[in-house]
N, C-alpha and C positions, 0 to 999 in steps of 0.2 A: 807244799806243792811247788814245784818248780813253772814258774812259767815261761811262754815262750813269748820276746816283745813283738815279733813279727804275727803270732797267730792275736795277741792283746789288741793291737791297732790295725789290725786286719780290714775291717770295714772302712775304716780312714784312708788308710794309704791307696786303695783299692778308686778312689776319688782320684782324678787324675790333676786334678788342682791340689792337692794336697802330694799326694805320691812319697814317694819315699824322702824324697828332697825336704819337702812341708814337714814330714815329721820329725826327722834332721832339728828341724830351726826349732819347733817346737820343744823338743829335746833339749836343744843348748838354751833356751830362755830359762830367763829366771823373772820370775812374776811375785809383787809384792802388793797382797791382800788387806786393807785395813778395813776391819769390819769385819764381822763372825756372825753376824747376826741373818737377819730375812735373806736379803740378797747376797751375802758375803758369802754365808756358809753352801749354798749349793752352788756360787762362784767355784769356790774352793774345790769343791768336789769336782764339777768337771772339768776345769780347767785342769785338774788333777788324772783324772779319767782321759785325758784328752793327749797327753801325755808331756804339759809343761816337766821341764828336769828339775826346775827347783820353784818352791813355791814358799813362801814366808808370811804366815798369820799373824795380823794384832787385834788384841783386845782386851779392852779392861774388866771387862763384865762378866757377868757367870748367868748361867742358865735359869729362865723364871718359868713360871706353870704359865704364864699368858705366850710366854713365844713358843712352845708347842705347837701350837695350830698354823703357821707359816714357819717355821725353822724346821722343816721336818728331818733332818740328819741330827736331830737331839733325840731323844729319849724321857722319858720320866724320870729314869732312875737316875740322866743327869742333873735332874733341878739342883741349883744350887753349885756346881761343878763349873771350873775356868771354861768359858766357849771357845776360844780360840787349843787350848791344852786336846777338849773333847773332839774339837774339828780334824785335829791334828793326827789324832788317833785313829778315828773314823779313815779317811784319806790314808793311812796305812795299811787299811785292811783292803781297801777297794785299789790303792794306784801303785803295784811295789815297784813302777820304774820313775818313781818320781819321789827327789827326796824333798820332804817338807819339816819346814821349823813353824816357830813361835812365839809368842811374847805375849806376857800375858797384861800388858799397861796400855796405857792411853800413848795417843800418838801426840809430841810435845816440840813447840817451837825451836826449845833449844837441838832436839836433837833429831829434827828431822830432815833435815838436808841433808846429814851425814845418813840417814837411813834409808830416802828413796835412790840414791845415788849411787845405791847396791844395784837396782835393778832394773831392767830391761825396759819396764809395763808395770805403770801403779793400777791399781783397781780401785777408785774409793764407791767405800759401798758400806758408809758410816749414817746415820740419822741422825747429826749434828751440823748446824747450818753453821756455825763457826770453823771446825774442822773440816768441812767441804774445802773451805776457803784456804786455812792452811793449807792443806794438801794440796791444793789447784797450786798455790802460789807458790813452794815448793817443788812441784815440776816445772814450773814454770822457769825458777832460777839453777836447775839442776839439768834443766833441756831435757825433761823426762816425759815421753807421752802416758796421759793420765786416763781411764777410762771411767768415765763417770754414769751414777744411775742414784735416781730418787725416787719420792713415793711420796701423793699426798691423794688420800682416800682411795678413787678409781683411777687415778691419774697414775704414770708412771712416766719418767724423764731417762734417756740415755742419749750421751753422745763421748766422742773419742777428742778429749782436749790436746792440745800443743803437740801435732804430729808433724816431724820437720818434711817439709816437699824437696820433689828436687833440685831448686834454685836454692836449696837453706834457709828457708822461711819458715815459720814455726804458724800454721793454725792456730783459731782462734780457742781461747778456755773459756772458763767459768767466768771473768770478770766483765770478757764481754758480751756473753751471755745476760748476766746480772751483777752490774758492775760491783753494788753494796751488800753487805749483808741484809736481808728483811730482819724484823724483828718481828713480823704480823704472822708470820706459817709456823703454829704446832709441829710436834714429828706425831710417828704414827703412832706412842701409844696415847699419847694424847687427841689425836684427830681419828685414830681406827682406822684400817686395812682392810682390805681382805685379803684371803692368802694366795688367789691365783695371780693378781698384778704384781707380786713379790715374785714369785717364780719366772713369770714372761720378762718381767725386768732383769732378772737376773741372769738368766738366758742368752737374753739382748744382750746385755755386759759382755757374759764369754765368748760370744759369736764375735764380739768387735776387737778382745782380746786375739781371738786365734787368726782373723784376716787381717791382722794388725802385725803379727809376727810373721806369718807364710805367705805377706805380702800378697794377698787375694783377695778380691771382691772390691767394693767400697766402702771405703769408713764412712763413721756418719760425722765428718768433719766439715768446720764451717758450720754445721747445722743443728739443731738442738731437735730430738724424735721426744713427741708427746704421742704417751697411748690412753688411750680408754677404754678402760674395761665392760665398761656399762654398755657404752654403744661400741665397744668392737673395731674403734675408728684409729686414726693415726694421721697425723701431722707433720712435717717437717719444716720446722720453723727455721730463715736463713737466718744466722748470725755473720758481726760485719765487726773484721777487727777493728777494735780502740788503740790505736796507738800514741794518745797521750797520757796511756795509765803508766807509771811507775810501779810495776811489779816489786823491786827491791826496795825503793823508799816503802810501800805500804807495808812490806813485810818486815821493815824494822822500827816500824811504829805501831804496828798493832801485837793486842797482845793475844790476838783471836779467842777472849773469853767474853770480855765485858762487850762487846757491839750488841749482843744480847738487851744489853740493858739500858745502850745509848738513849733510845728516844722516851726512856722512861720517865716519869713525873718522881723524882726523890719525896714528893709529897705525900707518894701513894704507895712507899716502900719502907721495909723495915729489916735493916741486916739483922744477920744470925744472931751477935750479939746482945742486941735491945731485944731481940725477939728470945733469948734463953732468960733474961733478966724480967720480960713481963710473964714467963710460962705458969708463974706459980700462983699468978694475980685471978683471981675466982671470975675479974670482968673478963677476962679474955676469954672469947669463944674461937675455936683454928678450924678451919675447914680443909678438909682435902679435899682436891679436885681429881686425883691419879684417877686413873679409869681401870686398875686393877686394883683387888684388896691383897695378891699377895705379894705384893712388894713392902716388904720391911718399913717401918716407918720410923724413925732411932726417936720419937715422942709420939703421945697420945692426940687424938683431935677427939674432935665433939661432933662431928661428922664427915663423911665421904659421900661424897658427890662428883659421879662423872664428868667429866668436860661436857661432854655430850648431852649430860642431861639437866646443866646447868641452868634453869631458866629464871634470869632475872622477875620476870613478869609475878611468875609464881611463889618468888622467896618475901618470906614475913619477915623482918628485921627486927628486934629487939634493941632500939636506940639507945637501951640502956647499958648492952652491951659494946664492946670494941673484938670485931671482927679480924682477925686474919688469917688469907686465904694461901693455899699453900701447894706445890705442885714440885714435879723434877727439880725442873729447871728454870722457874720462876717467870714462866714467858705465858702458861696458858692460864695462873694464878693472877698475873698484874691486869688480863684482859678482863678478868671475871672483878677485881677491884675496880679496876677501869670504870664498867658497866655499873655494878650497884653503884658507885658514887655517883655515875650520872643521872641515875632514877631516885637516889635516896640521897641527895646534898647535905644533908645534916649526918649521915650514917658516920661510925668510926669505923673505916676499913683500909687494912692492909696487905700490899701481897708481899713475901715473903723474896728478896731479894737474891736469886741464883739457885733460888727455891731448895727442895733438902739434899741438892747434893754439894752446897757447899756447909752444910750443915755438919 
């Protein structure tokens, strides 16, 4: 079927803030996506739908049966299937005046200034609190406005970082927002969603995306938008730039993996390797914590146990055994070691250092 792009963006152009001009700009942008997942993927699509001219997906992951119920542009039959590859494809069937790529890896220090420096408007719309921070810092030294959005239970966070004014001043990002990385905030398969604040976040995103390019409306610049879902409420909290951060020193001394693990007790952890060499030891007991079962687990435990349903209070300890607890990414495993040690001081427990994906 041939179509037509003027009857395609019909209802758009027809907007007299938008008009033929707005779709013009929209058309020549080029928009780079990292993240495929909750909010990434229906990014993708309408920003796609909307009628960005190029659009570029990353991601390293593939399709699980738990993100189903919020990624709704997957499928079943994707489970297991690259998400950024499936998005890619999706997005061809719905946008043919938009051409879009992909990558199917993680976004990486070495080579990511050469990557966002392709594009017009980053989007990050990752669940990694380290890679937020790359990416921030990264527009930041590439003069790239970044459009950012999070998610923690009902809460949802967007706002539009380092957008230059017309005096050539760059608005405030992520650092001044929050200058550090936390080490205390789960992501969401460990804390749990639900799937309508994945959607309205994501939403949010493109709307700041698209009045970002057709130079319309107000960003939500300077200001960080907190929503809630539960009460239906909204916030706009001001932010005040910092201007004694060294964006460039930080960025070549961090190696944005391990801040994860900065403020951790090395008393109360056990790399990969001590931890393959006790697996075969009959005292050791491994807990999972993953709050889905079907994520792959590359070794056995002895039980799985939600984050969620973790309760100290209720856990019987076997002093005789030596405990270690085990998660993603080693952040919602060290809380749950954390906690039993502070209830049971005699206990043997471990959390499991970068947890199993550095396994």
């Amino acid at each position: 079927m041939n179509l037509n792009k003027e009857s395609y963006f019909q209802r758009q152009t027809t907007l007299s803030e938008i008009g033929e001009k707005g779709q013009v700009l929209l058309q020549k942008a080029k928009v780079l996506v990292v993240g495929c997942g909750g909010l990434g993927s229906p990014i993708a699509i309408y920003l796609a739908t909307s009628g960005i001219g190029e659009l570029h997906l990353v991601d390293f992951d593939t399709v699980s049966v738990s993100n189903l119920h919020r990624q709704v542009f997957y499928k079943v039959k994707d489970v297991g299937q690259p998400k950024a590859e499936i998005l890619a494809e999706a997005i061809k069937e719905r946008a043919p005046f938009t051409k879009v790529t992909y990558t199917n890896t993680s976004v990486e220090k070495d080579t990511i200034l050469n990557l966002v420096s392709k594009y017009d408007v980053i989007v990050e719309a990752t669940d990694n609190l380290p890679i937020k921070y790359l990416i921030n810092d990264a527009c930041v030294l590439t003069k790239k406005p970044v459009v950012y959005g999070s998610l923690y239970k009902f809460d949802g966070y967007v706002a539009t970082f380092n957008v230059k004014d017309n005096q050539g001043n760059y608005s405030c990002n992520l650092r001044d927002a929050f200058p550090k990385i936390t080490t205390e905030i789960p992501n969401c398969e460990e804390a749990g969603t639900l799937n309508p604040i994945v959607g309205i976040i994501a939403l949010m995103q493109v709307n700041e995306v698209i009045k970002l390019i057709t130079k319309k409306g107000n960003l939500l610049v300077n200001q960080l938008l907190i929503y809630n879902a539960l009460e239906n409420s909204q916030f706009k909290l001001k932010l005040k730039k910092n201007n004694t951060l060294n964006i460039s020193e930080i960025f070549k001394e961090s190696d944005y993996l391990e801040e994860y693990c900065e403020s951790q007790d090395e008393n109360l952890t056990i790399s990969v390797e001590d931890f393959k060499r006790k697996m075969t030891n009959n005292n050791i007991q491994i807990i999972s914590i993953l709050n889905h079962t079907d994520f792959k687990l590359p070794f056995k435990v002895h039980q799985n146990i939600p984050y969620k349903n973790f309760d100290v209070e209720k856990f019987i300890p076997n002093f005789d055994k030596e405990y270690i607890i085990v998660c993603k990414k080693g952040i919602t495993s060290y809380d749950i070691a954390l906690r039993l040690k502070e209830k049971y001081p005699k206990l043997s427990v471990l959390s499991l250092s970068g947890g199993t994906t550095n396994y």
